[in-house]
N, CA and C atoms of all chains as a GROMACS GRO file, in nm:
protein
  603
    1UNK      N    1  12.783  11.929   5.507
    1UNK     CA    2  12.748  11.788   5.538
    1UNK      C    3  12.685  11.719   5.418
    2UNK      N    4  12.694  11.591   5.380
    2UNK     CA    5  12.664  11.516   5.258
    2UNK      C    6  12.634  11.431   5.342
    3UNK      N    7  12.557  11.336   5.250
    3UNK     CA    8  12.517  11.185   5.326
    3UNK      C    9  12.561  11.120   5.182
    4UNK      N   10  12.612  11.029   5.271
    4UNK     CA   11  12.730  10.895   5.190
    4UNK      C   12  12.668  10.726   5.185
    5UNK      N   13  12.690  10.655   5.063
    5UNK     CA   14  12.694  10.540   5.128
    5UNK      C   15  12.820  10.449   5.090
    6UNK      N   16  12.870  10.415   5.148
    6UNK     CA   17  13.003  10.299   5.113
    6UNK      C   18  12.988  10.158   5.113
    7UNK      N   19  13.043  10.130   5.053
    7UNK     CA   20  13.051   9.983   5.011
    7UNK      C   21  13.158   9.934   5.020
    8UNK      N   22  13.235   9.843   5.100
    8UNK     CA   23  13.390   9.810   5.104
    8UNK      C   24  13.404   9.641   5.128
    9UNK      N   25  13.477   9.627   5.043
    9UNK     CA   26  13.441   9.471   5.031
    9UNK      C   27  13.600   9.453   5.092
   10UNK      N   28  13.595   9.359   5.189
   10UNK     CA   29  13.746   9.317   5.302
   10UNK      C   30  13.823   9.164   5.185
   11UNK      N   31  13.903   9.164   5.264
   11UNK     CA   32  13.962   9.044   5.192
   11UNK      C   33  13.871   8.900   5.282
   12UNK      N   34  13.846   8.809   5.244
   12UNK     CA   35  13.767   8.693   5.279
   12UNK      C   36  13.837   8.629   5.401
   13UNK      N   37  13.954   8.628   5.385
   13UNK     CA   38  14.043   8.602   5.472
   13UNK      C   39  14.071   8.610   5.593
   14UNK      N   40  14.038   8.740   5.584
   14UNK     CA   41  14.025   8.847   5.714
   14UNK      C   42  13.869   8.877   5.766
   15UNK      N   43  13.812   8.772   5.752
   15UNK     CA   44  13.624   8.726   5.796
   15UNK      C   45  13.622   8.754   5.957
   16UNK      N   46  13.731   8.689   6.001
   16UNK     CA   47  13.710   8.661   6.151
   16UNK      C   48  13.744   8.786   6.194
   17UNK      N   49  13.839   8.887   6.169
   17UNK     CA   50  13.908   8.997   6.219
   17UNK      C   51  13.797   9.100   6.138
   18UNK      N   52  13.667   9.107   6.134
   18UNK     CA   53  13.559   9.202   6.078
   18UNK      C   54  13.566   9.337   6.214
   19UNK      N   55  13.545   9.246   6.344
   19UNK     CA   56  13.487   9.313   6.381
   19UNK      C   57  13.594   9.457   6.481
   20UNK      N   58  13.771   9.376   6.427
   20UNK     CA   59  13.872   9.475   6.467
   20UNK      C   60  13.845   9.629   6.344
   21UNK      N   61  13.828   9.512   6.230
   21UNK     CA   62  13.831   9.613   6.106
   21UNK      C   63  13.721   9.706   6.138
   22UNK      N   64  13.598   9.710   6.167
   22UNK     CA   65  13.485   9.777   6.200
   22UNK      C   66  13.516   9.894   6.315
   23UNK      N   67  13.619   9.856   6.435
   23UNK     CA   68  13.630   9.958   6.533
   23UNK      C   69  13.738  10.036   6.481
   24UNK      N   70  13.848   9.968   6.386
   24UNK     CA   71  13.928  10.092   6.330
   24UNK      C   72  13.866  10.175   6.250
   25UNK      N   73  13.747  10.098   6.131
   25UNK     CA   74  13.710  10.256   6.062
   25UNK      C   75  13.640  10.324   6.139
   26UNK      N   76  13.564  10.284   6.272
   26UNK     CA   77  13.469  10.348   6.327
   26UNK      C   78  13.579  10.494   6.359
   27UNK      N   79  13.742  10.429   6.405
   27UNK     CA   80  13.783  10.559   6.473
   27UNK      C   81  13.827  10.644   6.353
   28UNK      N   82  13.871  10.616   6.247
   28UNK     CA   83  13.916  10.670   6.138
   28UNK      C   84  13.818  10.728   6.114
   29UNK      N   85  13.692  10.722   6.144
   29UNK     CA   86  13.570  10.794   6.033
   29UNK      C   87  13.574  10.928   6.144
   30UNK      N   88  13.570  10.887   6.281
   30UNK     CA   89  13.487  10.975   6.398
   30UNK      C   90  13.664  11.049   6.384
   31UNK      N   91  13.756  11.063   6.370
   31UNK     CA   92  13.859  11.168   6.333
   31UNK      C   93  13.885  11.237   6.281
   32UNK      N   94  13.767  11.186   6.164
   32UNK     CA   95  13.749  11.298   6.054
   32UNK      C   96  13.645  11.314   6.068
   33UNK      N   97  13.580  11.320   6.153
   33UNK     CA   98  13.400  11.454   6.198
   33UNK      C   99  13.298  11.355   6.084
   34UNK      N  100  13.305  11.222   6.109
   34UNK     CA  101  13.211  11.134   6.010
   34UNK      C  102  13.145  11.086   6.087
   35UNK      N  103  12.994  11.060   6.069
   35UNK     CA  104  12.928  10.972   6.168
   35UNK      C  105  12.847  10.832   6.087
   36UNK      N  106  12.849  10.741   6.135
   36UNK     CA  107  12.787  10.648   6.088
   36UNK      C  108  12.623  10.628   6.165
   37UNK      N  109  12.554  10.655   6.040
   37UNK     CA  110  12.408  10.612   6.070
   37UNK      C  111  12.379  10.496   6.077
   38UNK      N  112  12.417  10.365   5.966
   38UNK     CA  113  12.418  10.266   5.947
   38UNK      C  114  12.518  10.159   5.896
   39UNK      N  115  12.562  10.071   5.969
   39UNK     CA  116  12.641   9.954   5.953
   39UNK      C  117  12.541   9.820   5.919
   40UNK      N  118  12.565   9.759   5.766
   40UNK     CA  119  12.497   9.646   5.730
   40UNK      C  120  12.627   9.568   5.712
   41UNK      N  121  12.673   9.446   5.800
   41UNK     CA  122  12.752   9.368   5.751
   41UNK      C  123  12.692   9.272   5.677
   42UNK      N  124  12.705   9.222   5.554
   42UNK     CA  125  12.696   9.155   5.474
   42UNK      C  126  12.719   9.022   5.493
   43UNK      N  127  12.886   9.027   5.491
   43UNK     CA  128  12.959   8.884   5.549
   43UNK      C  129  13.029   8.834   5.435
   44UNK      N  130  13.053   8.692   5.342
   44UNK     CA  131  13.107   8.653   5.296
   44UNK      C  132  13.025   8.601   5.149
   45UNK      N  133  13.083   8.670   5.042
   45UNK     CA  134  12.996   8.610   4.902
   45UNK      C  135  13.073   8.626   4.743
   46UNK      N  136  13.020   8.530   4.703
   46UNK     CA  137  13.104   8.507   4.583
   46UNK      C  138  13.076   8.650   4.499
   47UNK      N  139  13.213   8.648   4.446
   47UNK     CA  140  13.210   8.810   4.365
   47UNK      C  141  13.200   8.734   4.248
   48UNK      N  142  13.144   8.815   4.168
   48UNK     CA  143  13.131   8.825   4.028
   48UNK      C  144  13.265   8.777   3.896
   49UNK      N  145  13.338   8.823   3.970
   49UNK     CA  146  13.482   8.802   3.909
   49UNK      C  147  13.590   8.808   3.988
   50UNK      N  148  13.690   8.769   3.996
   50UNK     CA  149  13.805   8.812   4.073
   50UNK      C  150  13.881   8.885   4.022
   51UNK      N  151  13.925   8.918   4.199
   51UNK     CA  152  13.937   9.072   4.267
   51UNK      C  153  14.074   9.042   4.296
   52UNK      N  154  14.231   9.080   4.250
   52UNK     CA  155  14.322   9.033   4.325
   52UNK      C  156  14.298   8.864   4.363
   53UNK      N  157  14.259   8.800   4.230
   53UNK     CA  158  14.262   8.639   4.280
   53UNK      C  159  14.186   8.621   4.405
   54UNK      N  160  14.075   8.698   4.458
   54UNK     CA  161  13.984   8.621   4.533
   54UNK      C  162  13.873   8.622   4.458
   55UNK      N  163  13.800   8.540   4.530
   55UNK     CA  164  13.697   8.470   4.444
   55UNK      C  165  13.632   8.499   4.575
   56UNK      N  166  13.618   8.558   4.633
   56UNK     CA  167  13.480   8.580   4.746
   56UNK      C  168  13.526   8.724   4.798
   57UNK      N  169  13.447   8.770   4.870
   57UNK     CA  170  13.460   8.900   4.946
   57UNK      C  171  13.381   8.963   5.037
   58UNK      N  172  13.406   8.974   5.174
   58UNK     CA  173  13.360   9.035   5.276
   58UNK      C  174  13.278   9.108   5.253
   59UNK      N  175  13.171   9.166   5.242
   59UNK     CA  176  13.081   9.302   5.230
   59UNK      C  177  13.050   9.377   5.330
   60UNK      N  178  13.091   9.494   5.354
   60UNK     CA  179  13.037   9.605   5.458
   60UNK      C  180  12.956   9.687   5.401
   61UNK      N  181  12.824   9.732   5.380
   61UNK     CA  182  12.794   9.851   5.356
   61UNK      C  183  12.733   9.965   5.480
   62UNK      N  184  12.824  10.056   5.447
   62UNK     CA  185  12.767  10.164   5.556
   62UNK      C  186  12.717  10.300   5.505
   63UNK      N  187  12.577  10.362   5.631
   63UNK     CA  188  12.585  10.501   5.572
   63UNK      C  189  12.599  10.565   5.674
   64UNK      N  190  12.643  10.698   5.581
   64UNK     CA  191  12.758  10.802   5.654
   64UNK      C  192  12.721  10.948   5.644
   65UNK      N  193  12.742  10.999   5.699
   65UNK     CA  194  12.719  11.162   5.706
   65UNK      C  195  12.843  11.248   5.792
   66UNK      N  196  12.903  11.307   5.667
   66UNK     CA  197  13.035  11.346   5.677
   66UNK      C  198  13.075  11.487   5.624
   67UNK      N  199  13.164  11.546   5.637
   67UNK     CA  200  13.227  11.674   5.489
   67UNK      C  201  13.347  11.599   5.416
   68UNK      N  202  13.271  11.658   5.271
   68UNK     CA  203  13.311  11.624   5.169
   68UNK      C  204  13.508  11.689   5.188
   69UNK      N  205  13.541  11.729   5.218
   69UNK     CA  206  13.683  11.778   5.217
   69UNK      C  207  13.746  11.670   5.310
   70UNK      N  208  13.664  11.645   5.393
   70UNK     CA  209  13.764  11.532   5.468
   70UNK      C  210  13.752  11.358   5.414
   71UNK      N  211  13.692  11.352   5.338
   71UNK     CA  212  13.633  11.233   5.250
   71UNK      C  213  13.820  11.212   5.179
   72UNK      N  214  13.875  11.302   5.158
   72UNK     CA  215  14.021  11.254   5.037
   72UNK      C  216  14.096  11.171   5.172
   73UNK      N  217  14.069  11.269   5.266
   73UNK     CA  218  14.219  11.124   5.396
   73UNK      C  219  14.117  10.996   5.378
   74UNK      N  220  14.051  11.023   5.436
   74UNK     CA  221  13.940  10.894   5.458
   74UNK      C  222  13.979  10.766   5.348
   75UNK      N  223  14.000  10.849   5.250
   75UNK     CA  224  13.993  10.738   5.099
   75UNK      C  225  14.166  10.681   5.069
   76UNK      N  226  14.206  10.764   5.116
   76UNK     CA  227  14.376  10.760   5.109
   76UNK      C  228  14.470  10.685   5.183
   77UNK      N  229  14.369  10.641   5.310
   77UNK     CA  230  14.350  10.563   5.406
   77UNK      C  231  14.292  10.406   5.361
   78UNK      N  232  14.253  10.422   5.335
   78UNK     CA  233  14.156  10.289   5.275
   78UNK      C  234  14.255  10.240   5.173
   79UNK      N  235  14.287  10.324   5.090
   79UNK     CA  236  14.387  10.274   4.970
   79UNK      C  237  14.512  10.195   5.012
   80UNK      N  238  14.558  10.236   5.116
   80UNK     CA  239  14.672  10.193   5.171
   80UNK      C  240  14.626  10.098   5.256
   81UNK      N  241  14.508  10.028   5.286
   81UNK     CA  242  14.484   9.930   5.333
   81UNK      C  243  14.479   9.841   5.290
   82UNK      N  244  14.573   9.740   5.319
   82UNK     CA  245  14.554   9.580   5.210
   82UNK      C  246  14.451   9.511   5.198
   83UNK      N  247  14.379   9.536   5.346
   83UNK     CA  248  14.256   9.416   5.384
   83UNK      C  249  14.124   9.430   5.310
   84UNK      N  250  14.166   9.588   5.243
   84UNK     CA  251  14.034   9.618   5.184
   84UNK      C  252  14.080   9.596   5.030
   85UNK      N  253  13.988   9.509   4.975
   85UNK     CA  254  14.017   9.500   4.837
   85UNK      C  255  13.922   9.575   4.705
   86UNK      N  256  13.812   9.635   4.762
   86UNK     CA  257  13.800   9.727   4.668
   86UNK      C  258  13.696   9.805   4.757
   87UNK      N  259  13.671   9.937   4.728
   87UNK     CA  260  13.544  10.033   4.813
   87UNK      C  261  13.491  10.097   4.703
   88UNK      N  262  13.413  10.210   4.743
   88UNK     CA  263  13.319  10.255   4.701
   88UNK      C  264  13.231  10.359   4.743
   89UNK      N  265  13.251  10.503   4.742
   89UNK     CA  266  13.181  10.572   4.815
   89UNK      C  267  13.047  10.654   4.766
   90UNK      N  268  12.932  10.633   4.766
   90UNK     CA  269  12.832  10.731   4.642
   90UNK      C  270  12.758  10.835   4.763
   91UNK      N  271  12.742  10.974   4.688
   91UNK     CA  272  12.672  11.045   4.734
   91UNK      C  273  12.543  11.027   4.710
   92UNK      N  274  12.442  11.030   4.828
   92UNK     CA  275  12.316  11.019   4.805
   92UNK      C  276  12.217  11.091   4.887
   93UNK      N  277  12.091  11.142   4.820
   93UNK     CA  278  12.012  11.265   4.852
   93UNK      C  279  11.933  11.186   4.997
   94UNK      N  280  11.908  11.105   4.989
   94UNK     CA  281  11.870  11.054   5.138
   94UNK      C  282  11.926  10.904   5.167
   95UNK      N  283  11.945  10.840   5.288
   95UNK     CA  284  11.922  10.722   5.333
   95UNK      C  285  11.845  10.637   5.305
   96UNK      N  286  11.822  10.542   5.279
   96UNK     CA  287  11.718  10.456   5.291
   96UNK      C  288  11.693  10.423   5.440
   97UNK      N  289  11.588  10.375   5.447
   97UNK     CA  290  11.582  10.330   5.611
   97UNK      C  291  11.534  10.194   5.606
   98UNK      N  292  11.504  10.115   5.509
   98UNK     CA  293  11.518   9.973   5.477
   98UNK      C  294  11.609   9.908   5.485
   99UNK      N  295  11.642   9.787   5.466
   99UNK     CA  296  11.752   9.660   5.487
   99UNK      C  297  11.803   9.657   5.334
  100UNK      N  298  11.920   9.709   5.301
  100UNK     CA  299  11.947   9.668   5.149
  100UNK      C  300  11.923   9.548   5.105
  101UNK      N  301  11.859   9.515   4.984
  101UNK     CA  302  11.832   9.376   4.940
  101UNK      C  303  11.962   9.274   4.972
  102UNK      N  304  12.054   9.372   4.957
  102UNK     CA  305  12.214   9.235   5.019
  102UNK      C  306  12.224   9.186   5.101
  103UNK      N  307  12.167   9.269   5.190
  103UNK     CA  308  12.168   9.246   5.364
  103UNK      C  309  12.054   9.134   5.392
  104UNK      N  310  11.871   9.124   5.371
  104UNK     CA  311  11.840   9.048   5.350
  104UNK      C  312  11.872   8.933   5.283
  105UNK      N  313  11.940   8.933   5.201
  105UNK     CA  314  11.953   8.833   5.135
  105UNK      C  315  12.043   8.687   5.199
  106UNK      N  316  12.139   8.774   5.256
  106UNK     CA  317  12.234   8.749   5.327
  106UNK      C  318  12.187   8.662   5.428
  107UNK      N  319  12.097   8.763   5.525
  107UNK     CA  320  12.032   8.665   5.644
  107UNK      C  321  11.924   8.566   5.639
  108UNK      N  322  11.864   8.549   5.512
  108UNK     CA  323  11.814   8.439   5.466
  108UNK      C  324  11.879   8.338   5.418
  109UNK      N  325  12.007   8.363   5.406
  109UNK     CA  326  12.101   8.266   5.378
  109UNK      C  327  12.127   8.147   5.478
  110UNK      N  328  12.169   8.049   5.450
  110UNK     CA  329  12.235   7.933   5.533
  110UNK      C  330  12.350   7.924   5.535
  111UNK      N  331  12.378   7.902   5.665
  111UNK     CA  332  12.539   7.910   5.693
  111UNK      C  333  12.614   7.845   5.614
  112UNK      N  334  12.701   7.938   5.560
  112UNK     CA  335  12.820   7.911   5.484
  112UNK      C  336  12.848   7.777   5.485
  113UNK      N  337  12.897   7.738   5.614
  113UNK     CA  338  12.940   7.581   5.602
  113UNK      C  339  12.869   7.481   5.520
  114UNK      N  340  12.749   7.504   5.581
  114UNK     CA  341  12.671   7.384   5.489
  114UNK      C  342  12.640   7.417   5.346
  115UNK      N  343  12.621   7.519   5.324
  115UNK     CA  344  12.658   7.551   5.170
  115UNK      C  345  12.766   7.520   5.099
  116UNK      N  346  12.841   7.514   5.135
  116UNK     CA  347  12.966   7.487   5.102
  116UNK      C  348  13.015   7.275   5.083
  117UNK      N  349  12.951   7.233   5.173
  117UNK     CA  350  12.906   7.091   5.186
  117UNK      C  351  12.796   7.036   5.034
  118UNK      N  352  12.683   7.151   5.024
  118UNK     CA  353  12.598   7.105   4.936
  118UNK      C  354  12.698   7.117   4.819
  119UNK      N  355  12.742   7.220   4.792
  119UNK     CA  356  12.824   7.228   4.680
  119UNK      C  357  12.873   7.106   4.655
  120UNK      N  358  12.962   7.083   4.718
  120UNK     CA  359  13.102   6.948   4.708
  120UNK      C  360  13.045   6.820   4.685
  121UNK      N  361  12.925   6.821   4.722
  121UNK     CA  362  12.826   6.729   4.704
  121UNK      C  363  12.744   6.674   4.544
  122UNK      N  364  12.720   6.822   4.534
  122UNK     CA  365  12.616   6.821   4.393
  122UNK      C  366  12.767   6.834   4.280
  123UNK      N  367  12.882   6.852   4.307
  123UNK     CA  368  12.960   6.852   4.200
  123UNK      C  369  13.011   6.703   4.195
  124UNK      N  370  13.004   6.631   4.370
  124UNK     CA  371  13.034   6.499   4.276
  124UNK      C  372  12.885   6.351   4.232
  125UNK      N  373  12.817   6.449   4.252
  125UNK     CA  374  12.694   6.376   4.193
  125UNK      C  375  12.700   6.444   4.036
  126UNK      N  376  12.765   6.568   3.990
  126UNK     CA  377  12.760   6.573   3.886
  126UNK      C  378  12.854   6.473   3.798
  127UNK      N  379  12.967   6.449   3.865
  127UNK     CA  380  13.083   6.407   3.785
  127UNK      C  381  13.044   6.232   3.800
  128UNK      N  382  12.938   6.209   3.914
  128UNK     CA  383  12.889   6.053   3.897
  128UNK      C  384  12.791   6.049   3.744
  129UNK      N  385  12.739   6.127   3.753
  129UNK     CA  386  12.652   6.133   3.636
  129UNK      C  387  12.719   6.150   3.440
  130UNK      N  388  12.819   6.205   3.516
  130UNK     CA  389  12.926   6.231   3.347
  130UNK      C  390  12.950   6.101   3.352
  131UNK      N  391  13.027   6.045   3.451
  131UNK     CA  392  13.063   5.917   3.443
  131UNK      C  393  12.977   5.799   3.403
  132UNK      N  394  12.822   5.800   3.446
  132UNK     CA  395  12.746   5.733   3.353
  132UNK      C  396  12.743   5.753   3.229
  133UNK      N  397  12.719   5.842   3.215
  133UNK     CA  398  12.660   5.911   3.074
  133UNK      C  399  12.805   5.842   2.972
  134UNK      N  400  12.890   5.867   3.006
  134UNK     CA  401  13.011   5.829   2.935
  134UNK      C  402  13.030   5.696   2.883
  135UNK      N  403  12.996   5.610   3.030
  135UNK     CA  404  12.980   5.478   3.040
  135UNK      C  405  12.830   5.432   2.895
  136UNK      N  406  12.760   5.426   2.906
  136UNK     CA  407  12.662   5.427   2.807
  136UNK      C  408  12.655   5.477   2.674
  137UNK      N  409  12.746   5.585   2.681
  137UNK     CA  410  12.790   5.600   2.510
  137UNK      C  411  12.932   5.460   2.501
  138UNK      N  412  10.236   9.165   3.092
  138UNK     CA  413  10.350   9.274   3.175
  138UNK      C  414  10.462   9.152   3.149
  139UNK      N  415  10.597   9.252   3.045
  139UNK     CA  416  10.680   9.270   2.959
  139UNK      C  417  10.763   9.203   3.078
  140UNK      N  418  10.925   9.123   3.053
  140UNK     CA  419  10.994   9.090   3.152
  140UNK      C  420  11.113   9.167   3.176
  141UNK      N  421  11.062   9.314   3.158
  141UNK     CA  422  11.163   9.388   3.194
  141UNK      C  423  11.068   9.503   3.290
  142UNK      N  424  11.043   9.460   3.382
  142UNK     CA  425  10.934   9.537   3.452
  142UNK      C  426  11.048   9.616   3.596
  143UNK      N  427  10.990   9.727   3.542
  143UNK     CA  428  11.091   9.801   3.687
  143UNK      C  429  11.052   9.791   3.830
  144UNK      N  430  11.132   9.784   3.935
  144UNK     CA  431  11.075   9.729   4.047
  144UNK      C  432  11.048   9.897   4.126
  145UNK      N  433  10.992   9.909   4.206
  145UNK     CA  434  10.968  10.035   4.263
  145UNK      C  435  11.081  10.118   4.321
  146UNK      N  436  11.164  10.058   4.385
  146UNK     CA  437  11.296  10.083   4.444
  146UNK      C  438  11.411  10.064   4.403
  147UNK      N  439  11.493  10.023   4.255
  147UNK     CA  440  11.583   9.972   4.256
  147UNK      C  441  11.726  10.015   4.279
  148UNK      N  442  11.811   9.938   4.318
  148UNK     CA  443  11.952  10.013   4.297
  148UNK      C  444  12.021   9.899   4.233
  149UNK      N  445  12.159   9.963   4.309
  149UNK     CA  446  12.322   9.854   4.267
  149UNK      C  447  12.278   9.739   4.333
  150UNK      N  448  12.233   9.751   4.431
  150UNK     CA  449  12.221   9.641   4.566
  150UNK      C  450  12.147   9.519   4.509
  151UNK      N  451  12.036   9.563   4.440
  151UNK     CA  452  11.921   9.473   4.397
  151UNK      C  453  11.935   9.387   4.302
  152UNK      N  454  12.046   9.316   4.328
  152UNK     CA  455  12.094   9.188   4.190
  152UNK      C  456  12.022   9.202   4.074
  153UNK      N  457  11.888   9.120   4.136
  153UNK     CA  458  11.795   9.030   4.124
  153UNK      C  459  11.678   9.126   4.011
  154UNK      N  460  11.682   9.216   4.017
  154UNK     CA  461  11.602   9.347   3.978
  154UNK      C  462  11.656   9.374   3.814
  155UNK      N  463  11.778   9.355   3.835
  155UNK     CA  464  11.907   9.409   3.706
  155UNK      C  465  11.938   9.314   3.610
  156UNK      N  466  11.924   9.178   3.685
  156UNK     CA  467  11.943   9.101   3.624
  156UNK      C  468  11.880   9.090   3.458
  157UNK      N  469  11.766   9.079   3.427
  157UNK     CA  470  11.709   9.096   3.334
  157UNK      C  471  11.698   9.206   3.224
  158UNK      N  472  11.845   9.373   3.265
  158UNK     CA  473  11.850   9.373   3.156
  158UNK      C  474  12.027   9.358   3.159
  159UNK      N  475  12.038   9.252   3.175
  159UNK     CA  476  12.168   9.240   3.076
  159UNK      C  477  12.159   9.114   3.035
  160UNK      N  478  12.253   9.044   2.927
  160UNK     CA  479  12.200   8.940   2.828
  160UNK      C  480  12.304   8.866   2.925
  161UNK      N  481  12.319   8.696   2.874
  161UNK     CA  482  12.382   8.588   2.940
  161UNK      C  483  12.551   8.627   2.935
  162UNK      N  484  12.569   8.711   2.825
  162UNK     CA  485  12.707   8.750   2.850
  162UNK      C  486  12.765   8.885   2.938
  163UNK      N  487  12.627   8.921   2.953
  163UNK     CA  488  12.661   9.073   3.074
  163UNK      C  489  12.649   9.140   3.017
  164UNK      N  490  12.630   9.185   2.909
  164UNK     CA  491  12.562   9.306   2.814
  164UNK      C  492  12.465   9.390   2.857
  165UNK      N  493  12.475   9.485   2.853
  165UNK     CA  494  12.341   9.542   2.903
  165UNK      C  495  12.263   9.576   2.768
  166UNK      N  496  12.134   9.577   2.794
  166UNK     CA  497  12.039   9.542   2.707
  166UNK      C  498  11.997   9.667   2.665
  167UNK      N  499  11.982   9.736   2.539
  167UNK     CA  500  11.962   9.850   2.475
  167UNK      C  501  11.825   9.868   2.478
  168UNK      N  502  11.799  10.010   2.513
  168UNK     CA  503  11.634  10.047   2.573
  168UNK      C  504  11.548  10.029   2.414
  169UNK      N  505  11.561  10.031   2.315
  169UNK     CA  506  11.477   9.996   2.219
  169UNK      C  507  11.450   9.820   2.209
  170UNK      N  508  11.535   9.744   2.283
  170UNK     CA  509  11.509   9.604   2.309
  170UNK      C  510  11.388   9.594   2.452
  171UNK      N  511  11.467   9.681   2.581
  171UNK     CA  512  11.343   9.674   2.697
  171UNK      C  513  11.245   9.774   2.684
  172UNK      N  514  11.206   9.845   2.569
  172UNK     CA  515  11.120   9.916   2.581
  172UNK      C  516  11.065  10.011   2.718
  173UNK      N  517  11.178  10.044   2.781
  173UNK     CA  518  11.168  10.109   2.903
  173UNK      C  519  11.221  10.266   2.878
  174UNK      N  520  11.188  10.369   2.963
  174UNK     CA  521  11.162  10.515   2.883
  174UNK      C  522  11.319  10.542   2.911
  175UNK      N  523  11.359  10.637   2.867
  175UNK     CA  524  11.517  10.666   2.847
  175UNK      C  525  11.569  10.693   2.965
  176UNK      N  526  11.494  10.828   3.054
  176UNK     CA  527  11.521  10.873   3.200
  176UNK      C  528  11.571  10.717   3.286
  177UNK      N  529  11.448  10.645   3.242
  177UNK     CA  530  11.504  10.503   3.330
  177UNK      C  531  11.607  10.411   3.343
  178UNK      N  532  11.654  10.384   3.177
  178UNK     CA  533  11.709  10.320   3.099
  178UNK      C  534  11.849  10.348   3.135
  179UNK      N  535  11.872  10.546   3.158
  179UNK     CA  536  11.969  10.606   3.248
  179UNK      C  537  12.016  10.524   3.386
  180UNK      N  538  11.926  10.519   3.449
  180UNK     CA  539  11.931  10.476   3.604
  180UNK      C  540  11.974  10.337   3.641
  181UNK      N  541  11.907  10.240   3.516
  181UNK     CA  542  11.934  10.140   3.524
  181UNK      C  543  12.066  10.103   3.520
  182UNK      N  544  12.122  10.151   3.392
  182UNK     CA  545  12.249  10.161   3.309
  182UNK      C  546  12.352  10.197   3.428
  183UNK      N  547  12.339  10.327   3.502
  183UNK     CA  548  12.396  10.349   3.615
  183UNK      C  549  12.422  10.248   3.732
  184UNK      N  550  12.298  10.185   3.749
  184UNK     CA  551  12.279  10.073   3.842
  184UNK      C  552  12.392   9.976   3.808
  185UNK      N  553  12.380   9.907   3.702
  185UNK     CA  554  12.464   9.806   3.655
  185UNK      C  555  12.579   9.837   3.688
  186UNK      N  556  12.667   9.980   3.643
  186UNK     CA  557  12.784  10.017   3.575
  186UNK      C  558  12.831  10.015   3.730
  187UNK      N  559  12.740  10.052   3.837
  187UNK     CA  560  12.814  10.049   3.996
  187UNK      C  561  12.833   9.907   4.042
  188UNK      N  562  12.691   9.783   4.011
  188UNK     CA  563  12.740   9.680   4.089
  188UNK      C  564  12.812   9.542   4.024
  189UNK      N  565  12.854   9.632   3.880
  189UNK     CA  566  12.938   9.581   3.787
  189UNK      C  567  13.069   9.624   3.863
  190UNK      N  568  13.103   9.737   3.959
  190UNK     CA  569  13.228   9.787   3.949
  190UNK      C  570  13.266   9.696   4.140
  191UNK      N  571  13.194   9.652   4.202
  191UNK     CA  572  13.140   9.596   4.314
  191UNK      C  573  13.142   9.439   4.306
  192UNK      N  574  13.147   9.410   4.194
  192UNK     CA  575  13.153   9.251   4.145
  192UNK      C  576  13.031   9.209   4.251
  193UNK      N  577  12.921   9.277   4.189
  193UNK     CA  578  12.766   9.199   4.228
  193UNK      C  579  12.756   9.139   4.041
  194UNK      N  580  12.797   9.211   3.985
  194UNK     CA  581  12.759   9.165   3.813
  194UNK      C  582  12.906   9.120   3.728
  195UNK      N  583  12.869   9.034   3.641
  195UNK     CA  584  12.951   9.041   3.569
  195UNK      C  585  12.998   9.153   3.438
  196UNK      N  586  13.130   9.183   3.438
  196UNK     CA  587  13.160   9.252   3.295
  196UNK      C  588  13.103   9.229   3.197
  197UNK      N  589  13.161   9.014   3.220
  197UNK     CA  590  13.120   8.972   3.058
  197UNK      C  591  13.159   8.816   3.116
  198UNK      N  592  13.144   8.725   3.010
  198UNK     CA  593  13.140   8.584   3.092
  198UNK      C  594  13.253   8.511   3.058
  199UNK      N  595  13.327   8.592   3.000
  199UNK     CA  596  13.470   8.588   2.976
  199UNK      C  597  13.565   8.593   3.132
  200UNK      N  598  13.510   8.641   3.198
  200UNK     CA  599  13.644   8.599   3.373
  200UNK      C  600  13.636   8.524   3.370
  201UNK      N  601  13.814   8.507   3.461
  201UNK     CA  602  13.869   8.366   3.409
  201UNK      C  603  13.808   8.294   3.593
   0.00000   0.00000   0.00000
């Protein structure tokens, strides 16, 4: 037995269908003698760079306690999954039993929508402001 | 107290923690610059190189 933690970032796309994706790995994991201690859904956040041309990505992180021999289907599985656009599995000597800083972070967040509003907002107060600035030179 | 101060807990997870040692282009910052002990400098380096691979960090500021 090892204790695992994964990280699997979904396609953005597939936001609403989280929680089909969640009961298939649940059965994929429990088929291969895996148990999940902890499920942190994340949700939806800008990646760093793009991934396959997305520019955002679902975050799941889970921890797991599993055997390492059955970890290769598990992963072989995942690979052949489209929805998942990149994972991540690390071995680690214990759990944390805290909220990963992502996960907080996350739920201190404001709903997407209106974030997404401020944005569209402050970019065209930026481009009002080029437009002065332009105007005056 | 230096602005490369280690936080008690850090990992991949902890953006916000990492941020400061890599430079504006995503570099990670060489331990004779953060003056932080090597064992650490390890961990850190590790840290990055995972939530670099996770797109919590950037490579470099070159993506398009």
């Amino acid at each position: 037995m090892n204790k695992y933690e994964a990280v699997i970032i979904l396609n953005p796309n597939l936001s609403t269908k989280v929680d089909d994706f969640l009961k298939d790995f649940d059965k994929l994991l429990k088929d291969n003698s895996f148990s999940i201690v902890k499920t942190e859904d994340i949700g939806r956040r800008q990646l760093a760079y793009s991934i396959n041309n997305h520019n955002k990505g679902h975050y799941i992180i889970f921890n797991l306690e599993g055997d390492p021999s059955k970890l290769l289907e598990i992963e072989t599985k995942i690979k052949y999954n489209e929805s998942i656009i990149r994972h991540l599995f690390l071995v680690v000597k214990e759990h944390s039993s805290e909220d990963s800083s992502l996960f907080t972070e996350s739920k201190n967040k404001k709903p997407e929508s209106i974030n997404e509003d401020v944005k569209v907002e402050s970019k065209e107060t930026k481009a009002d402001e080029s437009a002065k600035t332009k105007g005056e030179v | 107290m230096s602005k490369y101060d280690l936080p008690k807990n850090f990992d991949y997870k902890n953006t916000d923690a990492l941020r400061p040692f890599i430079t504006e282009t995503g570099k990670i910052i060489p331990a004779r610059v953060t003056g932080v002990s090597a064992s650490n400098q390890r961990k850190v380096t590790k840290s990055i190189k995972i939530a670099r691979f996770l797109a919590l960090l950037p490579y470099t500021d070159m993506h398009q």
